[in-house]
C-alpha positions, 0 to 999 in steps of 0.5 A, a space after each residue: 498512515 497512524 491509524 488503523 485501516 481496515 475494511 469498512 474505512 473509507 476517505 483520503 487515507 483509503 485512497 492513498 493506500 489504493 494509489 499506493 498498492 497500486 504502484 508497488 505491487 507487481 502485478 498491480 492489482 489496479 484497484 479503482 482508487 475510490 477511498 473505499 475499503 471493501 474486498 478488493 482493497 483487503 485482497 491487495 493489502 492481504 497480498 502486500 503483506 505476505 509478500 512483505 513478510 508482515 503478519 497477513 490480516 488485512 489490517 493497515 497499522 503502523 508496521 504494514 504503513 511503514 512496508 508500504 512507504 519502505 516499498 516506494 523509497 525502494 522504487 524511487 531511490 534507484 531513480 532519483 540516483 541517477 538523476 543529473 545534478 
């Protein structure tokens, strides 16, 4: 995710970000993965970057995409570790 995602975006990126919310935040805020940028998605990006320490503005750029893949690694290392080689 290079560019800026914000309200009123909307497509594959979208979507991605919803599918990706959904499975890092807790409670899972179950946004419908439709590629559409409106207010439930800003909610849950709002939400994911206070609980991330990032500047709260709704606006998906570079340091919110990097929290949002650093949040996925940190679910799926523990996991892949204990995986049988």
């Amino acid at each position: 995710m290079s560019q800026l995602i914000r309200t009123g975006s909307n497509g594959a990126l979208v979507r991605d970000l919803q599918s990706v919310i959904n499975l890092v935040q807790r409670p899972a805020p179950t946004l419908t993965v439709d590629g559409i940028f409106g207010p439930k998605t800003y909610a849950a990006v709002i939400t994911f970057q206070g609980r991330s320490a990032l500047k709260a503005d709704g606006l998906v750029g570079p340091l919110t995409s990097r929290a949002l893949v650093g949040a996925v690694l940190s679910m799926a290392l523990p996991q892949l570790r204990t995986q049988p080689r």
